[in-house]
C-alpha positions as CSV (number, residue, x, y, z in Angstrom):
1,X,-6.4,19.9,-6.5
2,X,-6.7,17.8,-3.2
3,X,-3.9,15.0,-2.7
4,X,-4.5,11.5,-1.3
5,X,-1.2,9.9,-0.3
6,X,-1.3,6.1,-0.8
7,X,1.2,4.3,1.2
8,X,1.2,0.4,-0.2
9,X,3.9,-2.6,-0.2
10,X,3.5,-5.2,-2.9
11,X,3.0,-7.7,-0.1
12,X,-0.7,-6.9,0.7
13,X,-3.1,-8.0,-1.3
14,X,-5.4,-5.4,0.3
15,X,-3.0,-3.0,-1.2
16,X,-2.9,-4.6,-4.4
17,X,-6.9,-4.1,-4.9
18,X,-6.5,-0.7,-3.9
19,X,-4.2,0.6,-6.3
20,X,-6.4,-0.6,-9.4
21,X,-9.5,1.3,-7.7
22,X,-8.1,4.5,-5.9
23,X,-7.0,6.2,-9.5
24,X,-11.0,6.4,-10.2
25,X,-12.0,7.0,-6.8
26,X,-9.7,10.5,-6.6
27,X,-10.6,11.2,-10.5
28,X,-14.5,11.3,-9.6
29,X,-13.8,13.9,-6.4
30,X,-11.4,16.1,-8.5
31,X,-8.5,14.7,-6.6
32,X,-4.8,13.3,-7.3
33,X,-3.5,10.1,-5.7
34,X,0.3,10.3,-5.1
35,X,2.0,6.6,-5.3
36,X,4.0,6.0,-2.0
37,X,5.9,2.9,-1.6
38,X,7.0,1.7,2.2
39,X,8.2,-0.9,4.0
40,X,5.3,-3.1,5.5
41,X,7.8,-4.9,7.4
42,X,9.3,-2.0,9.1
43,X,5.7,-0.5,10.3
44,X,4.9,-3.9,11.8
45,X,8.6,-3.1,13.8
46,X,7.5,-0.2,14.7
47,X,4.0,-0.7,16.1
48,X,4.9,-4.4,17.1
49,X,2.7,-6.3,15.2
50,X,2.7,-9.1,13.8
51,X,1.6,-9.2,9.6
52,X,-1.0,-11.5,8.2
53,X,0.9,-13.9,6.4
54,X,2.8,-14.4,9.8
55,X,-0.1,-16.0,11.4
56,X,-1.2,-19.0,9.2
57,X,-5.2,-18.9,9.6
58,X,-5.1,-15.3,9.3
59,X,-3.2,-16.0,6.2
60,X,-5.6,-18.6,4.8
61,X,-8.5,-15.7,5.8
62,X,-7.1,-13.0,4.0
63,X,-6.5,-14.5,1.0
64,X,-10.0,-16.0,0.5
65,X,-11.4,-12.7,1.5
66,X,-9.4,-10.8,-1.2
67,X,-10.2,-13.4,-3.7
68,X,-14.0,-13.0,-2.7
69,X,-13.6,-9.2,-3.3
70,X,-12.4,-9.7,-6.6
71,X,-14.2,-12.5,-8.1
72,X,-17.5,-10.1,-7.4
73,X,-15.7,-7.1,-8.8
74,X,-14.1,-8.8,-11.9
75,X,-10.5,-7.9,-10.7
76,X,-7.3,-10.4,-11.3
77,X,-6.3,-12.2,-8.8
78,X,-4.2,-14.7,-7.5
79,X,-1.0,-15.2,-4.7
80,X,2.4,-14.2,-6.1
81,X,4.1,-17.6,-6.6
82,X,5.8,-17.2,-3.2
83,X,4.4,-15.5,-0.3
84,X,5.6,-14.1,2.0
85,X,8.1,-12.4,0.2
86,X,11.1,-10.2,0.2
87,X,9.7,-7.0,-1.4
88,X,13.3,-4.5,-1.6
89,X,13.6,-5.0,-5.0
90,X,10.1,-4.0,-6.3
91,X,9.6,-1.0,-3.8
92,X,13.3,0.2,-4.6
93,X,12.8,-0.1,-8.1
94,X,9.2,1.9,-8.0
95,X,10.9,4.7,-6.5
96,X,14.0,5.0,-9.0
97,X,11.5,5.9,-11.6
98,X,11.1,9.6,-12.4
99,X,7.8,11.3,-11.5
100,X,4.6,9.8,-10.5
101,X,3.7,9.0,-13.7
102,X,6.0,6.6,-14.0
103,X,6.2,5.9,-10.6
104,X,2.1,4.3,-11.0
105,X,3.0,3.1,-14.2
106,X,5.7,0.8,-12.3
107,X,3.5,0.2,-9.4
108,X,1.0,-1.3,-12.1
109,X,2.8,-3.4,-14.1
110,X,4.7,-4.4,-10.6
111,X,1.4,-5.3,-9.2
112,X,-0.2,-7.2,-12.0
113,X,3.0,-9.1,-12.1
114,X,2.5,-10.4,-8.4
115,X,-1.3,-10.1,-7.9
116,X,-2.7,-10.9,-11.4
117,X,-0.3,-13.4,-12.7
118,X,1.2,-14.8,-10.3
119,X,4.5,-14.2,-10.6
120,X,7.7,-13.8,-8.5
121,X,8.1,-10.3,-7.1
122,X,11.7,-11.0,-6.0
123,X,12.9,-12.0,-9.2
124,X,15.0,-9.7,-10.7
125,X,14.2,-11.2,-14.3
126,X,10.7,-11.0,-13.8
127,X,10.5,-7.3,-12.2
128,X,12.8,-6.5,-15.6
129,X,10.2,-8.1,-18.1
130,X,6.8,-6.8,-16.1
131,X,8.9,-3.3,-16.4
132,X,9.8,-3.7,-20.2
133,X,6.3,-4.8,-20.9
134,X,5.1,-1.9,-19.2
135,X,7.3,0.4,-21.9
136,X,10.2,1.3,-19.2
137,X,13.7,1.2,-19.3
138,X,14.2,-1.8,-16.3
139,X,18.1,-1.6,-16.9
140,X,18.1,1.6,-15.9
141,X,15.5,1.2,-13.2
142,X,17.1,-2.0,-12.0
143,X,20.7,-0.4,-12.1
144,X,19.3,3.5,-10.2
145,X,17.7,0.6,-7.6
146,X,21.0,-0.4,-6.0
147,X,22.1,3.4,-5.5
148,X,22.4,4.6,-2.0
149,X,19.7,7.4,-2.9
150,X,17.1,5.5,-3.9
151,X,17.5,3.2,-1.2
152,X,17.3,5.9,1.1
153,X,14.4,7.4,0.0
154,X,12.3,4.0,0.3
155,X,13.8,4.5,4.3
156,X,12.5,7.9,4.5
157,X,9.5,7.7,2.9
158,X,9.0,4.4,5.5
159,X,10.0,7.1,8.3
160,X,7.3,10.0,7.0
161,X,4.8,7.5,7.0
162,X,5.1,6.2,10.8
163,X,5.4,9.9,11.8
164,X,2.0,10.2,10.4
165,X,0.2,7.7,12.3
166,X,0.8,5.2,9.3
167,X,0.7,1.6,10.6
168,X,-0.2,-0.9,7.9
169,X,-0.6,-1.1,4.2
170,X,-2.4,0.1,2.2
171,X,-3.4,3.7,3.7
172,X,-4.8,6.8,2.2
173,X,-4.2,10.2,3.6
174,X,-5.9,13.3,2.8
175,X,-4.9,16.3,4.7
176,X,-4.7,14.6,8.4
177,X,-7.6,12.2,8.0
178,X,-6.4,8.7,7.6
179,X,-8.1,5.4,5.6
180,X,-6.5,2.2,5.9
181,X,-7.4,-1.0,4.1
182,X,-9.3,-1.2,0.9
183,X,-12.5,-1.5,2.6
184,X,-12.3,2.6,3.0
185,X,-12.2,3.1,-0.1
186,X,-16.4,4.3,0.0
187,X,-15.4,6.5,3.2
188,X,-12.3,7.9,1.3
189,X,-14.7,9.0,-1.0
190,X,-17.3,10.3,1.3
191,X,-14.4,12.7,2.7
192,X,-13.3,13.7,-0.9
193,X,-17.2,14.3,-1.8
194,X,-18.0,16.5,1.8
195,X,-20.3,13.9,2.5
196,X,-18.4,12.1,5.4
197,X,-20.5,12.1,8.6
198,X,-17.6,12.8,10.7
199,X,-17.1,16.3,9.2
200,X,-19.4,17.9,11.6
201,X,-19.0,15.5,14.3
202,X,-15.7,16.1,17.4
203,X,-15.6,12.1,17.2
204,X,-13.3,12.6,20.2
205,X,-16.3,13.4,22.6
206,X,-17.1,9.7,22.0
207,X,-14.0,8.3,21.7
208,X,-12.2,6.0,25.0
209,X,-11.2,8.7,27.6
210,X,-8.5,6.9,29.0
211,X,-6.7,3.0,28.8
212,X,-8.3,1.2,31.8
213,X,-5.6,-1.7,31.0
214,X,-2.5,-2.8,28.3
215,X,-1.5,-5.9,27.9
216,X,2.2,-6.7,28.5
217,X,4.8,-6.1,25.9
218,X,2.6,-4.3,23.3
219,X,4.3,-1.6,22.3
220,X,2.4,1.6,23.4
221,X,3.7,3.7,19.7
């Protein structure tokens, strides 16, 4: 069976309408999706950029389009009760769970906590009760968050992703063909199905042959 990494933060809402869509999209092309928390913050570092929520009419934008996007597709949807946020405690949490299994089931009951109610993300109480509602154990999920492991693995998983050519949330990868942003969902699909027009096609015959100029202080990657 064919794998499709999805690399998400609870900050993006983008991310947040992925994850209740990509589960059918890989089901229909005989795929599995693999749950992969990261660090939005840190990628921004990396690629020195700046996030939505960051710029304020950017912010305003992106929440309108989101809620657009759901209203016609009958998804849940409103801001977490503060936003920005600090999301360590929900990704560390997601990956102390064992298997992916759990690991969606966290990411789900994570996300509708944030994205569908409203909630507080950072909250410890309310990350235990979405969890508990969700039929986990949040003691021990709350308790294996504040290990040195698990918070390692949140930093290596943030590392494998930028070594891939990961730069913002949320981001499907099949094999070495990248999709970022919920938008690719219908390509993502196309790939899975065989039916993406880029299969046959060396794209990089019409791709820029060169940078002609760079402006200063963006980091080059």
């Amino acid at each position: 069976m064919r794998k499709v990494d999805f690399y998400f933060d609870y900050l993006s809402p983008f991310a947040y309408l992925t994850s209740v869509q990509i589960g059918e999209v890989c089901t229909r092309a005989n795929a599995a999706a693999v749950f992969r928390p990261v660090l939005f913050p840190a990628l921004l570092n990396h690629w020195g950029q700046r996030g939505p929520a960051e710029i304020p009419p950017k912010s305003q934008h992106v929440f309108k389009e989101c809620l657009r996007y759901a209203l016609r597709r009958d998804i849940p949807f409103r801001s977490p009760r503060l936003h920005p946020f600090n999301p360590l405690l929900a990704l560390r949490v997601t990956w102390a769970t064992e298997g992916e299994e759990e690991r969606r089931a966290a990411t789900q009951a994570l996300y509708a906590l944030g994205w569908a109610r409203g909630g507080d993300l950072s909250s410890r109480d309310e990350v235990a009760d979405a969890l508990t509602g969700a039929g986990l154990s949040s003691a021990k999920l709350l308790d294996r968050a504040q290990s040195d492991e698990t918070k390692q693995r949140l930093r290596t998983e943030t590392d494998a992703a930028i070594a891939r050519g990961v730069f913002g949330v949320p981001s499907m990868l099949t094999g070495n063909e990248l999709f970022w942003g919920v938008s690719q969902l219908e390509n993502l699909a196309a790939h899975l199905s065989g039916s993406d027009p880029l299969l046959n096609l060396d794209w990089t015959q019409l791709a820029p042959q060169g940078v002609g100029a760079w402006r200063r202080g963006v980091n080059r990657g």
